[in-house]
C-alpha positions in Angstrom: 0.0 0.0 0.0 2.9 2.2 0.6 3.2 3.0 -3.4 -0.4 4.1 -3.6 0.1 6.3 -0.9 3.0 7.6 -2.3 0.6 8.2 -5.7 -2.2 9.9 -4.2 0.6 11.9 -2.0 2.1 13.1 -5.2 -1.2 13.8 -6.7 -2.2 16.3 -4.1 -4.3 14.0 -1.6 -4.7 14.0 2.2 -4.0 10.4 3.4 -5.4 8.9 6.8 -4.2 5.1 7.1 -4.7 2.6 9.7 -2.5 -0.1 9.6 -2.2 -2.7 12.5 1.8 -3.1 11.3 1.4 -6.9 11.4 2.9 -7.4 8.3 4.2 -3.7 7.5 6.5 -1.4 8.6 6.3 2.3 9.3 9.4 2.4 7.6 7.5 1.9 4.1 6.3 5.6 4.5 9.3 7.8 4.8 9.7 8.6 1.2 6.1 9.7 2.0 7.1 11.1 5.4 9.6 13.3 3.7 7.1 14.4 0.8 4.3 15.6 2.4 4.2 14.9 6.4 1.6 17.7 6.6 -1.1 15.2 4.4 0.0 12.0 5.7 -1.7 11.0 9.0 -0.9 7.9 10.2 -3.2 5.6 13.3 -1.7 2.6 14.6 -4.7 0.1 15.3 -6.7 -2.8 13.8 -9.5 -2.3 11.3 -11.3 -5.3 12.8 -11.5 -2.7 16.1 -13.9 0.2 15.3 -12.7 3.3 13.4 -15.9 4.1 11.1 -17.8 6.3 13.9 -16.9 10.3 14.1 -16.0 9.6 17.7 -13.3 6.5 16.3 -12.1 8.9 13.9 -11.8 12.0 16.3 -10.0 9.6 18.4 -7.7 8.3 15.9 -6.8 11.6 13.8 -8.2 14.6 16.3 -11.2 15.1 13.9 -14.3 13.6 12.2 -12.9 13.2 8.3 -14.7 13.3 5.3 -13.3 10.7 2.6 -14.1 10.7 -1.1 -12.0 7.4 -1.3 -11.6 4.3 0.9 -8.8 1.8 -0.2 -9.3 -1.6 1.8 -5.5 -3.3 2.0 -5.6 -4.9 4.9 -5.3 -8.6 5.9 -1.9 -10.7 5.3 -1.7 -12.3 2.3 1.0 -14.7 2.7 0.3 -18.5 4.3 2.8 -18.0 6.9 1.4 -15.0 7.7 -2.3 -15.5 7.6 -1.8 -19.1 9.3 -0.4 -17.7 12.2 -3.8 -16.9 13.9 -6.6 -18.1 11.3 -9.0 -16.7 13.0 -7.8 -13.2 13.2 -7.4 -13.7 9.4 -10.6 -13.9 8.8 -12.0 -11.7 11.2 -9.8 -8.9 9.5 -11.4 -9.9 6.0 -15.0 -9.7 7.4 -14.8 -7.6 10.2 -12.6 -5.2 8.6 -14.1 -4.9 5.3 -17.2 -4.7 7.7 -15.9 -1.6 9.4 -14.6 0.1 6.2 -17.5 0.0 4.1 -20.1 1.3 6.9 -17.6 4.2 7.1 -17.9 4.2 2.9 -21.7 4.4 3.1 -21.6 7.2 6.1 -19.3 9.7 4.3 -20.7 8.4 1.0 -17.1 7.1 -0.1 -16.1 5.4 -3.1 -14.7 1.9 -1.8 -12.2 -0.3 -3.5 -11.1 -3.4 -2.1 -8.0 -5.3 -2.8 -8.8 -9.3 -2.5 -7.4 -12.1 -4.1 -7.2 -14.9 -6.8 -7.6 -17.2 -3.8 -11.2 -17.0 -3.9 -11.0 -18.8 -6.9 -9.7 -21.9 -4.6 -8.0 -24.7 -6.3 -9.0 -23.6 -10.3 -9.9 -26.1 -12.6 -9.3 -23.2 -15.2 -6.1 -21.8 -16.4 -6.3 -18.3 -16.4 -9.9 -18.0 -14.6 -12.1 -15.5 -16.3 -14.2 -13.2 -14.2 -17.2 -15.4 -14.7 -15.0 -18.6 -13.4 -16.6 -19.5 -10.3 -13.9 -21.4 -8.6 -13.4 -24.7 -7.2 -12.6 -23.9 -3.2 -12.6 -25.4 -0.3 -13.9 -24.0 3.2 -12.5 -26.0 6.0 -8.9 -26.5 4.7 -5.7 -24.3 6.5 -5.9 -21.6 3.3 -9.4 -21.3 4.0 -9.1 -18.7 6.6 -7.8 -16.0 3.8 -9.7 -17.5 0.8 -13.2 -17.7 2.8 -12.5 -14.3 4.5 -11.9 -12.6 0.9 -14.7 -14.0 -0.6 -16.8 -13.1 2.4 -15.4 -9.4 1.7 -16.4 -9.6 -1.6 -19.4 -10.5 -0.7 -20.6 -7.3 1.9 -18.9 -5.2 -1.0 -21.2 -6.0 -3.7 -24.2 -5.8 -0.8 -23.4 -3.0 0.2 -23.7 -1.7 -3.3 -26.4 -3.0 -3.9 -28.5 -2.5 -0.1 -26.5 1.6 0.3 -25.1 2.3 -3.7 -22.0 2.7 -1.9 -19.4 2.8 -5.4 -17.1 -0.1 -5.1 -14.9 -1.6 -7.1 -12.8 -5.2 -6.4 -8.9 -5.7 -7.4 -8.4 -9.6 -7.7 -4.2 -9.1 -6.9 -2.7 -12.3 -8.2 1.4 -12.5 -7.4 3.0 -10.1 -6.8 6.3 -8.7 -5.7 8.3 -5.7 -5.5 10.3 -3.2 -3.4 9.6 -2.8 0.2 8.2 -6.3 0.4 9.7 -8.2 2.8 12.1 -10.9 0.6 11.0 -13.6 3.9 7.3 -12.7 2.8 6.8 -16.9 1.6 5.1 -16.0 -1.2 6.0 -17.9 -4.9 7.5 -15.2 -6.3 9.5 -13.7 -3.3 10.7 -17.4 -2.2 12.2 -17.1 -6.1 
């Protein structure tokens, strides 16, 4: 997330993250730091613990904000992160998407979240199309993240159609690059 905050930084944007540093590091934002400390507010805490409320966010940042944008990043993505504590995995996908979007329908937000090709479970299709609807498996040890993303898929889309809150859904597939950690036990890092 640290590049897209470096994007909308250099575009001109105010930036308010929450990040629980589980599998980040404050040290991704000092390029930021250094660019524009003035827009870039920073609150150390969980999404699955309540920041959507004006009294969360007054807490958090000193005042009630008004977003036009809500990026959803958070959950670990890699096995031996997420399969540390399972159940915190999913309770960030659910919980947290949870928290994020009723924040996106208060201040009438647009909302993208970042999930995976993991809800696609084990495909029996090489490359899936969009329409592909997967072949996964709910009580297996990936299941926490796969499950939990396709949960969060889920509320998006519901709460687009129950609120019209915009949304959109990234499917990341593999990825690497700098300030990833090279231990992250992903394919392409273990490369």
């Amino acid at each position: 997330a640290s590049h897209l905050i470096d994007i909308l930084l250099d575009e001109g944007h105010d930036v308010y993250v929450i990040d629980s540093l589980f599998t980040g590091s404050q040290d991704n934002l000092q390029d930021a730091k250094r660019g524009a400390p003035s827009r870039l507010h920073f609150a150390q805490q969980d999404v699955i613990e309540e920041f959507q409320s004006p009294e969360a966010l007054t807490k958090l940042f000193g005042s009630d904000i008004q977003f036009d944008q809500i990026y959803h990043m958070a959950c670990p993505a890699s096995p031996i992160h997420y399969q540390i504590d399972p159940i915190h995995t999913m309770r960030t996908s659910v919980w947290g998407t949870y928290n994020a979007l009723e924040l996106a329908k208060r201040v009438g937000a647009r909302f993208l979240l970042t999930s995976t090709s993991e809800v696609y479970g084990d495909p029996e299709v090489h490359p899936q199309p969009e329409s592909y609807k997967g072949s996964v498996n709910c009580i297996g040890p990936r299941s926490c993240y796969d499950e939990g993303k396709r949960v969060a898929e889920t509320l998006s889309f519901d709460y687009s159609r129950k609120h019209g809150v915009v949304i959109r859904v990234a499917r990341i597939f593999n990825t690497y690059g700098p300030r990833m950690n090279i231990h992250d036990g992903r394919v392409i890092s273990n490369f």
